[in-house]
C-alpha positions in Angstrom: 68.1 168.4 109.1 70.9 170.9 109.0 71.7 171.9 112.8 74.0 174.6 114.4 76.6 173.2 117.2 75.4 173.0 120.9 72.2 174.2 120.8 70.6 173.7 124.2 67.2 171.4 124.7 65.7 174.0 126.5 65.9 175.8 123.3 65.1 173.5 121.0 62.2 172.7 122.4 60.9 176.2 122.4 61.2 175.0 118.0 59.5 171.9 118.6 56.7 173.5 120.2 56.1 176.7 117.9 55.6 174.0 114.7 52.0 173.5 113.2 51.1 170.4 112.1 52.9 168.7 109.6 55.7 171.1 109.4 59.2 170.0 109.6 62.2 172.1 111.0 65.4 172.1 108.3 67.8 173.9 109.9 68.2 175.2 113.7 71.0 177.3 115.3 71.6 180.0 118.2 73.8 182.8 117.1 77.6 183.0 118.1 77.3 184.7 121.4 79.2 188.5 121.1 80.1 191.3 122.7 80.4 193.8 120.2 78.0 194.0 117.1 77.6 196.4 114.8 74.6 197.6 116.8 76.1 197.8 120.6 79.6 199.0 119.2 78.6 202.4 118.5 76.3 202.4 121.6 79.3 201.8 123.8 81.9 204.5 121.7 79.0 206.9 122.3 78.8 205.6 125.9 82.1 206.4 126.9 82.2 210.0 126.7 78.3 210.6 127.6 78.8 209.2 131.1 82.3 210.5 131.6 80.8 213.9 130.8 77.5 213.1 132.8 79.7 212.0 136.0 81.8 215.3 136.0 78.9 217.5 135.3 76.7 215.7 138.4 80.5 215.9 140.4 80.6 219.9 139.7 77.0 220.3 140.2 77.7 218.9 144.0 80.7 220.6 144.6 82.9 218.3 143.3 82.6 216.9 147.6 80.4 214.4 148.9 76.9 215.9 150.2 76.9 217.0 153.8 74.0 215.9 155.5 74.7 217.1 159.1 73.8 220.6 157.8 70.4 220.1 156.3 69.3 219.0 153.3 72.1 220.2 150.3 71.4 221.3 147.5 69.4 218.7 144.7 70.9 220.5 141.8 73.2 217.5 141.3 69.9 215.0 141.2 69.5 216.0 137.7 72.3 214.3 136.5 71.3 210.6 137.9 68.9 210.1 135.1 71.6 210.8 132.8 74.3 208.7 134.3 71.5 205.7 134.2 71.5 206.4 130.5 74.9 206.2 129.9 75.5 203.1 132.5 72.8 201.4 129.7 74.9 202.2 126.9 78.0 200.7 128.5 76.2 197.5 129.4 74.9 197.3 125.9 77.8 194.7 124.4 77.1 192.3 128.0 73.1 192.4 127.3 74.0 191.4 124.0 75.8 188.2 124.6 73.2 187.2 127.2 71.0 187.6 123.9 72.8 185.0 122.0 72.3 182.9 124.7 68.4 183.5 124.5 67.9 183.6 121.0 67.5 180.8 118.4 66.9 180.8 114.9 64.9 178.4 112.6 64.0 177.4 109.0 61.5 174.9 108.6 59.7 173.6 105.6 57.1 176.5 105.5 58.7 179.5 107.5 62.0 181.2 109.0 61.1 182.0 112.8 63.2 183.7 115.5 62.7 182.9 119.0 64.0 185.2 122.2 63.2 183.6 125.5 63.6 186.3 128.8 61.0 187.9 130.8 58.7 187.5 127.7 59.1 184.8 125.0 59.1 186.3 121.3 58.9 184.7 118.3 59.3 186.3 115.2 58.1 184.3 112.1 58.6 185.3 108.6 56.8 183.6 105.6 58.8 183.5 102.3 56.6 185.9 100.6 58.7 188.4 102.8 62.5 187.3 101.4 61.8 189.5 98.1 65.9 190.3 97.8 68.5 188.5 100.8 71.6 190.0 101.3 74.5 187.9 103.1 77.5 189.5 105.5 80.2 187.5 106.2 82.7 188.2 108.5 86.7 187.2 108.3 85.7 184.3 110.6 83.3 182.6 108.3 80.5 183.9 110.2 77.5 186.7 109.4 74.5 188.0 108.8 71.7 187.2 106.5 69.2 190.2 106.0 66.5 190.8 103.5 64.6 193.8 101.6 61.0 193.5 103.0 59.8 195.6 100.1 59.1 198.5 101.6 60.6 202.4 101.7 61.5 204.3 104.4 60.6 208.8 104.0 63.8 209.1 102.4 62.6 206.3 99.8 65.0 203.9 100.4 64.4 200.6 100.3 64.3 199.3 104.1 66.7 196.0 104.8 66.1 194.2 107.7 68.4 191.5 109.7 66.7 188.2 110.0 69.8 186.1 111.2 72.6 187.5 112.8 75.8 186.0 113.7 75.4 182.4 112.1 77.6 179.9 111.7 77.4 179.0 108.0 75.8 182.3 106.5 75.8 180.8 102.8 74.1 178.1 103.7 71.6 179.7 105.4 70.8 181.5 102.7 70.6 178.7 100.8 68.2 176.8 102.5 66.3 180.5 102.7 66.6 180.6 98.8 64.9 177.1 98.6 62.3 177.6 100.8 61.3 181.0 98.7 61.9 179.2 95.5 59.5 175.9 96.7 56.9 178.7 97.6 56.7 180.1 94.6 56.7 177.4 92.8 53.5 175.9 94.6 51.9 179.1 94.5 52.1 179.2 90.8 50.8 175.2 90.9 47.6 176.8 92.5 47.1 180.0 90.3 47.6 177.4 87.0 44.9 175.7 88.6 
């Protein structure tokens, strides 16, 4: 069994105890905690100027002074901008939730499946049969590290095919999609054992 470098017990357990009978796990690995992916990076850019722009506007909307209560209640005007400012606070503090992910999520190949397992307020897990890997794609990085993502088959209303990530930020992308590859190619295979049959 193939495994990624310290992985917790807490979260391999979470493995342990999503297996069905008989099935074996081949490979195990949490992904390389980091801030910025290609997901949270533009979030952040965007961030930037959304809540510097959201902060002056509610600033202007006010006055640009601190409300003065002793004279009754001012104006609320300003009140609309909160909301915004939330937004934009949530886009900045998208690259932190994101390496609290890492730390949350594990990933698994085992002799029937791939599964993906976040544990927070709600546990999910994410399993994906190797029927589903009809074309994977593999991204590495400088660093030796990437993403392995796959073509589910279907289109989106443009007609492209839609590519999903399965695994992001492992260790040893090639071999991932190795033992991914085998466990499509061993499914195959006993599925043509059974139509020949």
């Amino acid at each position: 069994m193939n495994t990624g470098p310290m992985v917790s017990r807490e979260m391999y357990d979470l493995v342990r105890r999503e297996l069905e009978p008989g099935e074996k796990i081949e490979w195990y690995e949490q992904p390389v905690p980091r801030y910025f992916s290609p997901g949270t990076l533009g979030k952040f850019l965007f961030a930037i100027p959304w809540t510097a722009f959201t902060f002056f506007w509610t600033a202007g909307a006010a006055g640009f002074k601190m409300p003065d209560f002793s004279q009754g209640i001012p104006s609320l005007f300003p009140l609309f901008g909160l909301p915004f400012i939330l937004i934009g606070l949530g886009m900045l503090s998208a690259p932190l939730r994101s390496h609290r992910r890492a730390f949350k999520t594990i990933y698994a190949i085992t002799d029937k499946r791939a599964m993906i397992i976040t544990d927070g307020r709600t546990r999910t897990v994410q399993s994906l049969l190797p029927e589903s890997f009809t074309r994977l794609i593999r991204k590495e990085k400088r660093d030796g590290t990437g993403h392995i993502l796959y073509e589910d088959g279907g289109t989106d209303g443009d007609g492209n095919v839609v590519t999903d990530v399965l695994f992001m930020d492992v260790r040893d992308p090639r071999e991932v999609e190795g033992l991914l590859k085998s466990l499509a190619e061993r499914n195959r295979a006993a599925n043509r054992m059974i139509e020949s049959s």
